[in-house]
N, C-alpha and C positions, 0 to 999 in steps of 0.2 A: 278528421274523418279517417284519413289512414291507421293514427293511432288505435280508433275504434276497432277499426276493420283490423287491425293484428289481436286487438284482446279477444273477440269475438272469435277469430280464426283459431288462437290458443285454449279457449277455453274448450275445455273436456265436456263430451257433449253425456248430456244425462239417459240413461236406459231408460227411464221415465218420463214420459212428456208431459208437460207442465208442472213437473217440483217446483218449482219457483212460489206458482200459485198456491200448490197443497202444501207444499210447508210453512207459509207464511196465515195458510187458513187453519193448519192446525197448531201453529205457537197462539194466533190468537185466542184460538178456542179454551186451549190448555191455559192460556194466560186468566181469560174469565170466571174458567169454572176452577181453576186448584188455585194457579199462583196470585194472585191480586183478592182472595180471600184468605190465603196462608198470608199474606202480606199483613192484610190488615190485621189478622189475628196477632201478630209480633208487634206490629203499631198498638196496638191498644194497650198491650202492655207494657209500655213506656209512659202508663199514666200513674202506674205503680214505682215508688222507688225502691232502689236495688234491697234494701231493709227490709221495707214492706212486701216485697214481692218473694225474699228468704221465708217471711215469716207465713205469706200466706201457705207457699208450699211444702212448708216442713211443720205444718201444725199437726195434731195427734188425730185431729179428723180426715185432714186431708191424706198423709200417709197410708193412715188405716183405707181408705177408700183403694186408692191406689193401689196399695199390695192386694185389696179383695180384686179390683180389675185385674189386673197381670195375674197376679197368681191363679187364681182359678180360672183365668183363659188360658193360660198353659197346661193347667192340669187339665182341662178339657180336652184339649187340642192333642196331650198325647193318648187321652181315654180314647177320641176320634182315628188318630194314627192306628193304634192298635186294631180298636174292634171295627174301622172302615178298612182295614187291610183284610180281617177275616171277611166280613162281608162281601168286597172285591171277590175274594178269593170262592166261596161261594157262587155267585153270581157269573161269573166266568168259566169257573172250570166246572162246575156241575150241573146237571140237568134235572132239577125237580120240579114236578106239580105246584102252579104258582109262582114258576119263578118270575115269569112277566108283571105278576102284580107287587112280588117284594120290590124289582125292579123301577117300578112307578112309584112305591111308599118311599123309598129314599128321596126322590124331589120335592116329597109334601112338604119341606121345612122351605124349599123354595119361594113355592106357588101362597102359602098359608101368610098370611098378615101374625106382625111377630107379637101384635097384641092380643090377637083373639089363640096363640099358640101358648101365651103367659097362663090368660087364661085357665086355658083345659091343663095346660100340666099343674096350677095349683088345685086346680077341682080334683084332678087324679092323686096330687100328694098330699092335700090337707088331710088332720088327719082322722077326717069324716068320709073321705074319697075313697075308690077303687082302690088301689095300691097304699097309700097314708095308712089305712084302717088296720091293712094286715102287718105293717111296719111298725106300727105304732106298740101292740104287746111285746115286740122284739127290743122296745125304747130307741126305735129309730126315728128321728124327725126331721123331715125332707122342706116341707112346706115351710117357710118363713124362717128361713136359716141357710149359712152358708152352700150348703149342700143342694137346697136347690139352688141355685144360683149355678153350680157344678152343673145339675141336671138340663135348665134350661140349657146351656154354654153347648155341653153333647148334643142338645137335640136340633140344634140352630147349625152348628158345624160339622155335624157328620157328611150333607150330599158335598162337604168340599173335600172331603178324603176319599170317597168315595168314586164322584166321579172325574178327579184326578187322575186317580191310578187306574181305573177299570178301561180305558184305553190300551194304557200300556203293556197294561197285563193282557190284554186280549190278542195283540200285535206279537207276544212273547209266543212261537213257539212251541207246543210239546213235544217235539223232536228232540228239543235242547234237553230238556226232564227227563228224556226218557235216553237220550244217550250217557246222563251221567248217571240214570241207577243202572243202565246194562256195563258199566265201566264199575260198580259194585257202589255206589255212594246210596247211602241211606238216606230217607227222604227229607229228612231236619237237614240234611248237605246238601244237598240237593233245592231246597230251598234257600240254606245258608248263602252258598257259592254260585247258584246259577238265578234264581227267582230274581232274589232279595238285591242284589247289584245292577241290576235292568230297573225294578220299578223304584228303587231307592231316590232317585231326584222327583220324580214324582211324588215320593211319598213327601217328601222334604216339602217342595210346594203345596200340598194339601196342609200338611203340618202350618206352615204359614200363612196359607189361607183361615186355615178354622182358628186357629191364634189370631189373625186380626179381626177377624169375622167378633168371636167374641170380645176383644175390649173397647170395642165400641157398639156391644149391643147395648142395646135399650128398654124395648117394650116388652121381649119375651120376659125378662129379669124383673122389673119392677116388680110385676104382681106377686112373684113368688118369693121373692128375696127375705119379706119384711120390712125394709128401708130400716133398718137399725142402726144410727150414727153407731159407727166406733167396732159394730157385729157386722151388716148383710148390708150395707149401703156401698153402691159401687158408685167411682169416679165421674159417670157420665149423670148419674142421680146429683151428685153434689152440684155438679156445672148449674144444672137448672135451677137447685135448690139458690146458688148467689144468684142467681140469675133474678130469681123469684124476688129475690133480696134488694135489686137492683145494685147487685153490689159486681156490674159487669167488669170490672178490671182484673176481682180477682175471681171471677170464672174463666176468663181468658188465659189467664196465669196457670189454674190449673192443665186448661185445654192445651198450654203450650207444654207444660211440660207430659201432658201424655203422649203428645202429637211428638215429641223430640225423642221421648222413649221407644216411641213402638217404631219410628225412624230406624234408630240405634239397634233395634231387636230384629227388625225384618232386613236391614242390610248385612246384619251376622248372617243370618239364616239363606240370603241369597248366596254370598260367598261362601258357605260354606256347601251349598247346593252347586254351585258352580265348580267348587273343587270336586263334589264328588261326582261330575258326570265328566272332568278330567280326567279323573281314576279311572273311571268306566270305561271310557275312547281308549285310554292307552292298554286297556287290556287285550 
């Protein structure tokens, strides 16, 4: 009893009343919905041997699938960085007719189901559609090839660059602008040196966002992609396709190593987000 009564009296009492509870309700929680299904996915692939499990992931389909997910989720994600920075940038510091309704079009990739989104952007790029028809005498072809796949990736990821930074950019300011062009900086410096170092971890996290956003989209991409083994077939298509196969070991296998990858690629990307709002404070 005494013993009790000293640990109790030592222990550091919590600012929270009842952590005890809310931590152990949300390791649970956490445990059902990510880690105890990340579990099993690493379980299943121990039905694969370490040969088998080489050869499923380094075959010339699976590869190719692969580099079409990562790579043109990246290149999306920095088409997003870019023109959801312009966009911000619009949207905050200027006041034009309609700005409240551009305002609400950026969420629509939100609110919209990503299949009926597949949909309408291949009715718009085929190239019988809106856009397709006038691309098409240029010999540009969007619908059923790489590029759209590019196209869906921007249109799924833009509200997360977007409305990432347009916070912070609103928070920013134009005091701070307008003290360094009366000190003579020109406005490219002016957003170099004073903007661009404020919303930069932000932009970093949006960047991150619309990069995981797309390699594991799905529905928008199918429809437009093509599904072309070896051309326009992305990673999360294959999964289904063993899947369909009942060949679940090695869809697991691929699933493991995307899931390891975009680990590897979004841990870069917080550390290096992390350094630069280091930089930032110590300025």
């Amino acid at each position: 009893m005494a013993a009790a009564t000293r640990a109790s009296f030592f222990r550091p009492r919590s600012v929270i009343p009842g952590f005890g509870l809310t931590f152990g309700l949300t390791v649970t929680w956490l445990s059902l919905i990510v880690l105890i299904p990340l579990a099993a996915l690493f379980l299943k692939t121990t039905e694969l041997t370490l040969d088998r499990f080489i050869a499923v992931v380094t075959g010339p389909r699976t590869l190719h699938a692969l580099w079409v997910s990562f790579g043109i989720s990246f290149a999306a994600a920095i088409v997003n960085a870019v023109f959801g920075t312009i966009v911000v940038w619009a949207l905050v510091r200027y006041d034009f007719p309609g700005r409240r309704l551009v305002d609400a079009i950026v969420d629509v990739p939100f609110a919209l189901p990503t299949a009926v989104a597949g949909i309408s952007l291949t009715a718009l790029y085929a190239e019988n559609g809106w856009i397709g028809s006038l691309l098409a005498p240029l010999g540009i072809k969007v619908a059923f090839t790489p590029l759209g796949i590019l196209v869906a990736l921007v249109f799924v990821g833009l509200p997360f660059v977007v409305r990432t930074i347009q916070p912070v950019l609103a928070d920013l300011d134009k005091q701070y602008e307008e003290a360094a062009a009366s000190l003579g900086a020109s406005r490219f410096e002016t957003i170099w040196r004073v903007v661009l170092p404020t919303v930069w971890p932000a932009l970093l996290t949006g960047f991150s966002l619309a990069f995981a956003r797309g390699i594991g989209e799905y529905g928008s991409v199918i429809f437009i992609a093509g599904n072309m083994p070896n051309v326009s077939e992305i990673a999360p298509l294959l999964i289904v396709v063993r899947l369909e196969e009942f060949r679940y070991a090695d869809a697991t296998a691929i699933a493991v190593v995307m899931l390891v990858a975009s680990f590897i690629l979004l841990l870069i990307i917080n550390r290096l987000q992390q350094w630069t709002e280091r930089r930032t404070s110590e300025r």
